[in-house]
C-alpha positions as CSV (number, residue, x, y, z in Angstrom):
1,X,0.0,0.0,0.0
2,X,1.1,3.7,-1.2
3,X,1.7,5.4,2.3
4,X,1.5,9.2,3.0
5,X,5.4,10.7,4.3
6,X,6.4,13.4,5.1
7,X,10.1,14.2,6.0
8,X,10.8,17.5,7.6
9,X,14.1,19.3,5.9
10,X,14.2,17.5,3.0
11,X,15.6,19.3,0.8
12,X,19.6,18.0,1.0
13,X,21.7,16.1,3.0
14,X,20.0,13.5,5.2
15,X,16.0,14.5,4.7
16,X,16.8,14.4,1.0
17,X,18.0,10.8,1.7
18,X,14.9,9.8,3.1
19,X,12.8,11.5,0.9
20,X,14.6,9.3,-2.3
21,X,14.7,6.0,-0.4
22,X,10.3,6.1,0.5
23,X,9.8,7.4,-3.1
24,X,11.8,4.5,-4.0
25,X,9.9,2.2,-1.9
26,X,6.5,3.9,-3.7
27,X,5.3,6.2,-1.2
28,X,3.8,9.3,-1.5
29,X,6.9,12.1,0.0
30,X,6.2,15.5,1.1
31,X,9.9,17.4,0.7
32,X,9.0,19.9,3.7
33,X,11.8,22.9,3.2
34,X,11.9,26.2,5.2
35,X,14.6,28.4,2.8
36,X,15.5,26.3,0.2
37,X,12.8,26.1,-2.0
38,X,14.9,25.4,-5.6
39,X,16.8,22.2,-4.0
40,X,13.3,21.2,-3.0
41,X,11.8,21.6,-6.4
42,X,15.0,19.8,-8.0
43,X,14.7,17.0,-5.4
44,X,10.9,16.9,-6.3
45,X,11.5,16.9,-10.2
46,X,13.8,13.8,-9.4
47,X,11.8,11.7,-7.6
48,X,8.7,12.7,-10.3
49,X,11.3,11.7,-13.4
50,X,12.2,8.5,-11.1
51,X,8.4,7.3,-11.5
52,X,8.0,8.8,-7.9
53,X,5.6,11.0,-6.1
54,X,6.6,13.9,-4.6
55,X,5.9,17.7,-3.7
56,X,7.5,20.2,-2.1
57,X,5.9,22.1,0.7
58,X,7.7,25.3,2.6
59,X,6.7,25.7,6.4
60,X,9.1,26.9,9.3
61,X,7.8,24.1,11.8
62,X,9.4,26.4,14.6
63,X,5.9,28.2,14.0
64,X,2.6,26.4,15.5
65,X,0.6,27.4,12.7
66,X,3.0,26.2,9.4
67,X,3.3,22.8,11.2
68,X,-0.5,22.4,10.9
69,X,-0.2,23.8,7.1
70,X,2.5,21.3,6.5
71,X,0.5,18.2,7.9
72,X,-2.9,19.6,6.5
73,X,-1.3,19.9,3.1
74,X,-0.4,16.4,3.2
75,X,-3.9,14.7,4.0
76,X,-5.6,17.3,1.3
77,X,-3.4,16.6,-1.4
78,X,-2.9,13.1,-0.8
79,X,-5.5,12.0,1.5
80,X,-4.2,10.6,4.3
81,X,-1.0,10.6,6.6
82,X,0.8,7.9,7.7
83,X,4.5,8.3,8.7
84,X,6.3,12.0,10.1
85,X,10.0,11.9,10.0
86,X,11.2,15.1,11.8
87,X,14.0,15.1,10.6
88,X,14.8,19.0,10.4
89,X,17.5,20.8,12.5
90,X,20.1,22.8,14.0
91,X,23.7,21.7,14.8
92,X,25.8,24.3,14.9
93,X,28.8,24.0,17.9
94,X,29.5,27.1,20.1
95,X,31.9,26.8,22.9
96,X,30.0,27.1,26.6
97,X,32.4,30.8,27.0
98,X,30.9,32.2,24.2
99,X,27.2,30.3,24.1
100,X,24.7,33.0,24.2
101,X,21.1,32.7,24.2
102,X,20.3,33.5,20.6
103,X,22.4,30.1,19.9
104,X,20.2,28.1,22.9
105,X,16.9,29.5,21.2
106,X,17.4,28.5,17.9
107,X,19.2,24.9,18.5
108,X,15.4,24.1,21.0
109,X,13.4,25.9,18.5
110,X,13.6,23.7,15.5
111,X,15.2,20.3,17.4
112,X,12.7,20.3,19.9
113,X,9.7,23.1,19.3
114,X,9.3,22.5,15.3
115,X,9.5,18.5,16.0
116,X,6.8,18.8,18.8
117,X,4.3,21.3,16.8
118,X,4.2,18.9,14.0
119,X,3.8,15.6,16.3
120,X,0.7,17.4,17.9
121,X,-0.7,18.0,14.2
122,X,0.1,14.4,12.9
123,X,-0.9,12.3,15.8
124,X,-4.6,14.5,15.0
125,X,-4.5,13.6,11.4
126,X,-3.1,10.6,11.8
127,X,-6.6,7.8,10.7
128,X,-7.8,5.7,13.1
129,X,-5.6,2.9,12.4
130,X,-2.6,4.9,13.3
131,X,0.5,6.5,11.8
132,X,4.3,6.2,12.7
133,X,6.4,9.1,13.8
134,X,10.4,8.8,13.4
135,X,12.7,11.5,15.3
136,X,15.9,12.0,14.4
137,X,18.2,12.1,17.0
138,X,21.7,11.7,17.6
139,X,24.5,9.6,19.1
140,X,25.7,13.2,20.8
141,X,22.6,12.5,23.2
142,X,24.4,10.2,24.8
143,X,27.9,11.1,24.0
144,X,28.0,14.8,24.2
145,X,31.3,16.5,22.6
146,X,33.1,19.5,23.6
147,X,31.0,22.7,22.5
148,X,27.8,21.0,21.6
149,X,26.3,21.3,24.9
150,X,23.2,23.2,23.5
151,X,23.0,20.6,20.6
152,X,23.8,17.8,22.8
153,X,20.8,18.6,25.3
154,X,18.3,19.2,22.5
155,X,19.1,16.2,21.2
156,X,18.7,14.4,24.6
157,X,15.6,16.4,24.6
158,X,14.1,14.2,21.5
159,X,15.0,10.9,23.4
160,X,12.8,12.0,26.1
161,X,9.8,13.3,24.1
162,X,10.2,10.4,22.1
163,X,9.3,7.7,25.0
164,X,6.8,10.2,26.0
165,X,4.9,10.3,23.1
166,X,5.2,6.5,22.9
167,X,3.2,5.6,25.6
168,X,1.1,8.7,25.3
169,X,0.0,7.9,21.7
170,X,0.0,4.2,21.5
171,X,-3.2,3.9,22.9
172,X,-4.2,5.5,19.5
173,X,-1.8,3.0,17.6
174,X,0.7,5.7,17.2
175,X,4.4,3.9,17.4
176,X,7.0,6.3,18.1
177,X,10.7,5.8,17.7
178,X,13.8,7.9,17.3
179,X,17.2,7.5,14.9
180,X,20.5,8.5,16.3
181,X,22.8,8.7,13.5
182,X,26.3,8.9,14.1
183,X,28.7,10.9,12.0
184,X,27.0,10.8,8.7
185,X,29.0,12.2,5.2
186,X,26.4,14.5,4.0
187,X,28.2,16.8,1.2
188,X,28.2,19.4,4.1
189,X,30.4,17.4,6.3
190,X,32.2,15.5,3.9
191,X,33.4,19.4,3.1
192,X,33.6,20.7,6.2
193,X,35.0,18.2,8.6
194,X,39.1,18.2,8.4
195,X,40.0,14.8,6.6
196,X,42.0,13.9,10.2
197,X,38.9,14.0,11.9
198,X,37.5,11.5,9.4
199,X,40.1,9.3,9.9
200,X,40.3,9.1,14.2
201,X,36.6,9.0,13.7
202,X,36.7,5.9,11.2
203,X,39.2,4.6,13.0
204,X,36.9,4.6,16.5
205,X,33.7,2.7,15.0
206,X,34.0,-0.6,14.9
207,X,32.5,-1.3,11.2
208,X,35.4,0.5,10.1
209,X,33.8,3.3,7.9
210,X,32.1,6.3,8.1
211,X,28.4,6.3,7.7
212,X,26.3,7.7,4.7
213,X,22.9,9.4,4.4
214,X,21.6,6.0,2.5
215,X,22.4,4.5,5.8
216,X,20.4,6.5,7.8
217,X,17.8,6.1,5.1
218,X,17.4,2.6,5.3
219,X,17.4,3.0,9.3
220,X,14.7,5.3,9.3
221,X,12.6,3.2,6.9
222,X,12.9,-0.3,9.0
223,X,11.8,2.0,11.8
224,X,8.7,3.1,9.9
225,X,7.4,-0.1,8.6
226,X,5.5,-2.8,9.5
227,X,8.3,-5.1,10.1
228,X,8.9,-2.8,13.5
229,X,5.1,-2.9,14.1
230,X,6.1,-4.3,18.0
231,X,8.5,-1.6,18.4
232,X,8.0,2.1,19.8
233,X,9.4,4.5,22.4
234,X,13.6,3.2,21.2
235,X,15.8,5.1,20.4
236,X,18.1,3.0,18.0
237,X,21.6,3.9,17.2
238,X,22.5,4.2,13.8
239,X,26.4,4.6,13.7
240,X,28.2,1.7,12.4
241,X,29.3,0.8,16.6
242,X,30.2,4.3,16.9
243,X,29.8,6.0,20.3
């Protein structure tokens, strides 16, 4: 059956992943974007040329009422919703002498605000049957590094609003589960991260490589399935070993 997704910052790195693997799988994708509406559209057109379907839909989920636009787009256009990935965020590093609270606000508002705003509007949309939500997390939950203390927290943040909304929704068959991807070579990082750091951090996971947004991919659509139908409120590490 053609299920109803829709993946939260979809328009590159890991969302776009996502987004390509359940179009790929014949699912219906919604490419939600906030700024970057012409890598949206070009991810869109892909899918579309790939015999998938796809739109793109702009909404900053920070904001209570463009979450509910995002999910009420979704269920007019396609009918029905069935899986959320929140997959949207902030991870910028700031060391604690120089953290400021104009970093702290906008690492909670879209890790932890935008992902609950559009839970609140899926698990209402969501039919009677129920609906899947995925949260993307991260290992640095657990395993916080030096000058990610806001990013590390917000993170630690969607671990805990994940169990929550476990047992708070699975009374309405809602299953709710959470990703934590290790260090994952989006084009960002592959460009940004110095080519030592790649090699201690290759060197510390135990499948001996670094990991890759069609990992994650994959993860997130075990997670989202029906062969995890007995699973909800885990958080399951995606990161080759890594810690």
């Amino acid at each position: 059956m053609q299920k109803t997704v829709i993946v939260t910052g979809a328009s590159q790195g890991i969302g776009a992943a996502i987004a390509r693997h359940f179009a790929q799988l014949g699912h219906a994708v919604i490419v939600n974007y906030h700024a970057s509406q012409e890598a949206a559209e070009a991810l869109c057109a892909e899918l579309i040329a790939g015999g998938g379907t796809a739109i793109a839909v702009r909404a900053d989920i920070r904001e209570d009422v463009q979450a509910a636009a995002l999910i009420d787009e979704a269920v007019q256009k396609f009918g029905r919703l069935d899986v959320l990935i929140n997959n949207a965020g902030y991870a910028a590093g700031m060391p604690i002498a120089d953290i400021d609270a104009a970093h702290i606000d906008a690492t909670f508002a879209l890790n932890v605000r935008g992902l609950l705003f559009c839970c609140k509007h899926a698990a209402r949309a969501f039919p009677l049957t129920g609906g899947v939500i995925v949260n993307i997390s991260s290992v640095n939950a657990t395993s916080p590094v030096p000058g990610g203390a806001a990013y590390s927290a917000s993170k630690a943040a969607v671990n805990a609003v994940t169990v929550s909304l476990a047992r708070e929704l699975g009374p309405k068959h809602i299953r709710v589960n959470a990703l934590a991807p290790g260090l994952t070579m989006t084009p960002r990082y592959r460009a940004e991260i110095p080519d030592d750091a790649k090699t201690h951090v290759t060197a510390e996971t135990p499948l001996g490589r670094l990991g890759t947004p069609e990992d994650i991919a994959r993860a997130v659509a075990f997670l989202a399935s029906d062969e995890s139908a007995w699973i909800t409120g885990q958080v399951l590490a995606a990161s080759g070993g890594a810690t």
